[in-house]
C-alpha positions in Angstrom: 28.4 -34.2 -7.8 25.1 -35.2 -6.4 26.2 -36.1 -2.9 27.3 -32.2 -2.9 23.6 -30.8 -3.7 22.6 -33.8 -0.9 23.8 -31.5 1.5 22.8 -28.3 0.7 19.8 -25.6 1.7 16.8 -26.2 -0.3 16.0 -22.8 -0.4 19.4 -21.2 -1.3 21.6 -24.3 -2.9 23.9 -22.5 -1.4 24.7 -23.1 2.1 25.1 -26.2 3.9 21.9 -27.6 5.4 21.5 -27.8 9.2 18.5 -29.4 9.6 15.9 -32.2 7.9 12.0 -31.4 8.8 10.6 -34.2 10.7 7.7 -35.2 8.3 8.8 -34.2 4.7 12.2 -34.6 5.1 13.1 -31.3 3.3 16.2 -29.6 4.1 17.6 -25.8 5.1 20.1 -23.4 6.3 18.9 -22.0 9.8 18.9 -18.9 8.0 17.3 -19.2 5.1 14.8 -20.8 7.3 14.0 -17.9 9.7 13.8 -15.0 6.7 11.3 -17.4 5.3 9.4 -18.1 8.3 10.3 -14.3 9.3 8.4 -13.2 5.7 5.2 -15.5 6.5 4.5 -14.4 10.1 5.1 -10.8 8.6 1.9 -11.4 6.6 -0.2 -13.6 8.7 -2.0 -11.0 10.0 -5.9 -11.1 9.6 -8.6 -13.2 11.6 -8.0 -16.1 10.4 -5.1 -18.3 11.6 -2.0 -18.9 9.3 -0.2 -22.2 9.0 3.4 -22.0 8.0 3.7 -24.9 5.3 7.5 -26.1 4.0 8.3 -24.1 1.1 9.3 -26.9 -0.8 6.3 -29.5 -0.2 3.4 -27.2 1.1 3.2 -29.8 4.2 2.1 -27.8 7.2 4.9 -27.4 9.8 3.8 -27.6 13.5 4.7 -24.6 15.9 6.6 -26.9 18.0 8.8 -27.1 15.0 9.5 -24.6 13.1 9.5 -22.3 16.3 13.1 -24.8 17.6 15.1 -22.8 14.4 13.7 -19.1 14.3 14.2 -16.4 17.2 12.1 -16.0 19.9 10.7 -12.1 18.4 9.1 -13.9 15.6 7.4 -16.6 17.8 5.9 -13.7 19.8 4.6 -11.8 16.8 3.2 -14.7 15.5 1.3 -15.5 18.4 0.1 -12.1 18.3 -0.9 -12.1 15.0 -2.9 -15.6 14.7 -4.7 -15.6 18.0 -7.3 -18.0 18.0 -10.2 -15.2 18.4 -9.7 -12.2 16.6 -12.4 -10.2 17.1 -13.4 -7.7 13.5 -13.3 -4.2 15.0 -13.4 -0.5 13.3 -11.8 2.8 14.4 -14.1 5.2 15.6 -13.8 8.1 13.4 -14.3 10.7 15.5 -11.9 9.5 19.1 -10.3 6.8 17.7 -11.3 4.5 19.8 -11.4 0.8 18.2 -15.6 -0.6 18.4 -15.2 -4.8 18.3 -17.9 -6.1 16.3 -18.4 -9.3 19.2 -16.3 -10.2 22.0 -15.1 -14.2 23.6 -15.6 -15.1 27.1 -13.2 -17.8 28.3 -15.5 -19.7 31.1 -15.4 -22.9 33.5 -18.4 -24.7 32.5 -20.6 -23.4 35.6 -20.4 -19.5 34.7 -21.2 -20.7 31.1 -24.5 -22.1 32.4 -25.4 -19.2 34.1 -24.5 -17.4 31.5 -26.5 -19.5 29.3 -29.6 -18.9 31.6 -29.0 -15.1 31.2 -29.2 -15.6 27.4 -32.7 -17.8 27.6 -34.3 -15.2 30.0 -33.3 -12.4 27.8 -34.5 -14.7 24.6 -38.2 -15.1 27.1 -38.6 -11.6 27.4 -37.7 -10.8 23.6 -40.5 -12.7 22.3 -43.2 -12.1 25.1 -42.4 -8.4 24.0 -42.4 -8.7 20.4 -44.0 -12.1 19.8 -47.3 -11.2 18.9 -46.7 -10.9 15.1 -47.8 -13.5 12.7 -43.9 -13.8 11.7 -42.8 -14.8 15.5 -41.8 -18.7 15.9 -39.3 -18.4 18.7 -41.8 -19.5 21.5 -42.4 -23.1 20.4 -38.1 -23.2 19.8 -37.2 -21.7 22.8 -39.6 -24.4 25.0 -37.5 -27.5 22.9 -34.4 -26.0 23.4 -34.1 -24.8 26.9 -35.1 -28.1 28.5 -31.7 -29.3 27.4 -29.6 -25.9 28.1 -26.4 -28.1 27.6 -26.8 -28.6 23.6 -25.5 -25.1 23.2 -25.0 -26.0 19.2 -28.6 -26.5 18.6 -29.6 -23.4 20.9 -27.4 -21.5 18.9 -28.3 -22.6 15.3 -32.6 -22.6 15.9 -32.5 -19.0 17.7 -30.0 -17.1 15.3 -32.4 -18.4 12.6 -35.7 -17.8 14.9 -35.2 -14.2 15.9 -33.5 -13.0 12.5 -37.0 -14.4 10.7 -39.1 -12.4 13.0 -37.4 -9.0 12.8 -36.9 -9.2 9.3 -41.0 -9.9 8.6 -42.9 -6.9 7.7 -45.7 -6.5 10.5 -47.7 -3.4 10.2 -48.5 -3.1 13.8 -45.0 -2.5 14.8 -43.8 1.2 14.5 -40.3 2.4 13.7 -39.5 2.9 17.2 -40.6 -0.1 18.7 -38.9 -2.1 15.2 -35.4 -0.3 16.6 -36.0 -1.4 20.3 -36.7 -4.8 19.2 -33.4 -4.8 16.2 -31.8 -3.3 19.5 -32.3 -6.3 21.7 -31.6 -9.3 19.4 -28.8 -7.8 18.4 -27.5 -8.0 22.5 -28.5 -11.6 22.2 -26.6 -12.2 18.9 -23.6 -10.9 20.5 -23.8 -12.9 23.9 -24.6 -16.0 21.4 -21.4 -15.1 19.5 -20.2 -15.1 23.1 -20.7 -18.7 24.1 -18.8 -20.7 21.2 -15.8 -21.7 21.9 -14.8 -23.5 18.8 -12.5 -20.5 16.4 -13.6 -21.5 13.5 -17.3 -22.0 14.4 -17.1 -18.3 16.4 -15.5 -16.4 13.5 -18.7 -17.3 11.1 -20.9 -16.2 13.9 -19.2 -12.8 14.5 -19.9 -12.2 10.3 -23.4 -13.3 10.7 -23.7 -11.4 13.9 -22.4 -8.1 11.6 -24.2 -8.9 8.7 -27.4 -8.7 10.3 -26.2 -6.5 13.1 -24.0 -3.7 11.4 -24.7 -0.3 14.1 -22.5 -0.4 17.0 -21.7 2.3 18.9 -18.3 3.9 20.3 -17.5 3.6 24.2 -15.4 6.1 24.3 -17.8 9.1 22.7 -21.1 6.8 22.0 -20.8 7.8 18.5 -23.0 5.5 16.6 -20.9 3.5 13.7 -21.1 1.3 11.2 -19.4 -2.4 11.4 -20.0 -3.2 7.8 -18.6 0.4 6.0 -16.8 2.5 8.8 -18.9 5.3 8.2 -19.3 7.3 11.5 -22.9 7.6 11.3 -25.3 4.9 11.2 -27.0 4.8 8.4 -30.7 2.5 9.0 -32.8 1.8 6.2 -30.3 2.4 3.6 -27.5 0.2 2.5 -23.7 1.2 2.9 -23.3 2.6 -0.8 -26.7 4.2 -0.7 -25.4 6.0 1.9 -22.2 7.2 0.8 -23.9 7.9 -2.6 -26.5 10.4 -0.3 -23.0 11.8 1.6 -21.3 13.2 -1.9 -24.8 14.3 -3.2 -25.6 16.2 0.3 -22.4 16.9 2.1 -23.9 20.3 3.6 -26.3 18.0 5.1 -23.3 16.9 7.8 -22.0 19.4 9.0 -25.1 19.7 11.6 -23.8 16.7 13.2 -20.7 17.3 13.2 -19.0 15.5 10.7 -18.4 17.8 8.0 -17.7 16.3 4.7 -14.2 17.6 3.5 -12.8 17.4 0.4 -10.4 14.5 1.3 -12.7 13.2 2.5 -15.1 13.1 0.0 -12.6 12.2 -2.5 -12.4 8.8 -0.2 -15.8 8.3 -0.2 -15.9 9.0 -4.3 -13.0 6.4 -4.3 -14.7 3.8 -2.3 -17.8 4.0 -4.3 -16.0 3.3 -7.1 -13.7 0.2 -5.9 -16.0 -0.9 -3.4 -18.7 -3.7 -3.3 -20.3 -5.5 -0.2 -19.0 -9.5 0.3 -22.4 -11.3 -0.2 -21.5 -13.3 3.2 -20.6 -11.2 5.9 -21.7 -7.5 3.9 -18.7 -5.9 4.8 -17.3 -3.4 1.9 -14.7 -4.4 0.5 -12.3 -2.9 -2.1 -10.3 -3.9 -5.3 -8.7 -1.8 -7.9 -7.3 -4.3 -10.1 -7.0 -7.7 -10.9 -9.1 -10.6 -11.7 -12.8 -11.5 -10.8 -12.2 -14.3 -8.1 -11.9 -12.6 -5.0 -11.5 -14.0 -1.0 -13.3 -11.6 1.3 -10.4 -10.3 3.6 -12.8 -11.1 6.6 -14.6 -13.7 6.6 -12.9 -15.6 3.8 -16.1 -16.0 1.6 -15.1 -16.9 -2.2 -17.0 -15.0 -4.9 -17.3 -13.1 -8.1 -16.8 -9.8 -8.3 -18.7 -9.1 -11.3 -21.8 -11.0 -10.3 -21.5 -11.5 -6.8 -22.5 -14.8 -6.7 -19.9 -17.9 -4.7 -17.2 -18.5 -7.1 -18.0 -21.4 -9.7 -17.3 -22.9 -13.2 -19.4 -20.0 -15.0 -17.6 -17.4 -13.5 -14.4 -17.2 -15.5 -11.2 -14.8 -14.3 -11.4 -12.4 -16.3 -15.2 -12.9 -18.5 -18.0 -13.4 -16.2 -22.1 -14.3 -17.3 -23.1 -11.3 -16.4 -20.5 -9.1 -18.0 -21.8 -10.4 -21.5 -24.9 -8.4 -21.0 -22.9 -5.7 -19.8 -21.1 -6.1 -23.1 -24.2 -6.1 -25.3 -25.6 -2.5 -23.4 -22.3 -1.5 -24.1 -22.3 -2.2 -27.5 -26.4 -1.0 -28.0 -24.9 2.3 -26.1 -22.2 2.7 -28.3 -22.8 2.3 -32.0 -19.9 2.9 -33.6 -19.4 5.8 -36.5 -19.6 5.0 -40.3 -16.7 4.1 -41.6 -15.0 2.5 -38.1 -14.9 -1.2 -38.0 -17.4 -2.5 -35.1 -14.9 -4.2 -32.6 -17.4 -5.8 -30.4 -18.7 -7.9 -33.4 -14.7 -8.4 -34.3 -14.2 -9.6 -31.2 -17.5 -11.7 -30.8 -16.6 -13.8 -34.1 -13.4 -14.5 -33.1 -14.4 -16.0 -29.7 -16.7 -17.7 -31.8 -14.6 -19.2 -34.1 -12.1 -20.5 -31.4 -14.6 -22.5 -30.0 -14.9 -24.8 -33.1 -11.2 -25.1 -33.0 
């Protein structure tokens, strides 16, 4: 009888709907509603914000709906879990203490101004100490963009890539501790530039750029120096995240004079994470996957890419056979001759792909 499934869940078939979604038109039982909605919020959390879409038709549902059918608990732990900034953040290995890779400042538009100021004075004294080298071009940017301090958008996008150009040139006349004084202050200007925007969407890409280029923070708590990219507690400059944890299981003696004594489970972590691990190509924070296919979303910063070739995701990198495994295929294979006697699989397997693409 079709007027009998007319009026029934659309999740369950079972029960008796109770209400039609405004926009779609799709139908549920309140409770079949609120375990779905219940399940969603459950796993919304992340820095990103999660949209709970009908589970028939995908179509977004806005809070002001679906929040009239579930209980008030789950409206509060999904406001919890999808604030607008969610600021990345590490535990501090030795206290516990969590370190926030950049922070958000919620300002009338006269303290951002000043604020704004601070940021241009700080930005003045930067490259009069540092500008000599043949790298700088802040000087000429800062004098365009400081006579109109209002157009915070181009401020923000000709300085992050001003200063980040500088420090990254190779000067000879700068030493290593006046490169780490100068690394030390843009990165106090990258995070009060992270600071002004007020857009979500446009502050979360600034945070990853910010610890991308910016990794060593330091603990409040302790002032234990950390990492933002690998969680390691000590900083690690002039070497990458695995380079480091590589020197860590080859040298673990070497710790133990500051204190953080590599122990066997802790060692087997690190030998774990080296093996499962691999920086996102955006944001360079390490990542891990133990199975599944080669398309993977950074957690963080959402960045689509291979995880063979670590390139963005595209048409030549397939699920599960990637460009650059095929070489990895053929050392493999150059590696591995096999015995007399044993049939050669790789060339098996090679003329079969082969012949299926003239099929």
């Amino acid at each position: 009888d079709i007027e009998y499934w007319l009026q029934r869940c659309s999740i369950c078939f079972d029960a008796q709907l109770d209400f039609c979604l405004e926009l779609c038109r799709d139908q549920f039982c309140r409770d079949c509603f609120q375990r779905y909605v219940k399940e969603v919020v459950q796993n919304s959390w992340g820095l990103g914000i999660t949209k709970v879409k009908c589970p028939v038709c995908q179509d977004v549902i806005q809070q002001s709906e679906w929040s009239k059918y579930v209980d008030q608990n789950i409206i509060d732990l999904y406001n919890t879990y999808n604030k607008p900034y969610r600021s990345f953040s590490r535990c501090c290995s030795e206290c516990g203490e969590e370190v926030f890779a950049a922070q958000v400042f919620q300002v009338c538009a006269e303290e951002k101004e000043k604020y704004f100021k601070e940021i241009s004075i700080l930005l003045r004294k930067y490259f009069d100490t540092y500008g000599s080298g043949k790298n700088c071009k802040g000087k000429g940017t800062l004098n365009r963009v400081t006579k109109n301090q209002s157009d915070i958008d181009s401020f923000l996008e000709k300085y992050q890539a001003d200063y980040l150009a500088y420090i990254s040139g190779e000067d000879p006349k700068i030493g290593l501790k006046t490169h780490a004084d100068m690394v030390k202050s843009a990165a106090e200007i990258s995070s009060k530039m992270v600071a002004l925007e007020v857009r979500p969407d446009a502050w979360k890409e600034l945070q990853f750029m910010h610890v991308a280029n910016f990794p060593q923070s330091h603990c409040t708590r302790c002032n234990n120096d950390i990492c933002l990219q690998c969680g390691e507690s000590t900083h690690h400059p002039g070497m990458t995240c695995i380079q480091f944890m590589r020197y860590k299981v080859a040298n673990p003696h070497l710790f133990i004079l500051n204190h953080c004594h590599v122990h066997n489970d802790a060692l087997e972590n690190i030998k774990w994470k080296l093996a499962n691990s691999k920086s996102c190509p955006n944001c360079s924070i390490l990542i891990n996957r133990d199975d599944g296919c080669n398309k993977v979303d950074c957690l963080h910063c959402g960045y689509r890419f291979c995880w063979i070739c670590r390139n963005r995701w595209s048409e030549n990198c397939g699920f599960y056979k990637c460009r650059m495994a095929k070489s990895k295929r053929k050392r493999d294979k150059e590696k591995y001759p096999p015995e007399i006697g044993v049939p050669n699989v790789f060339m098996i397997q090679s003329k079969l792909i082969s012949n299926s693409n003239f099929l």
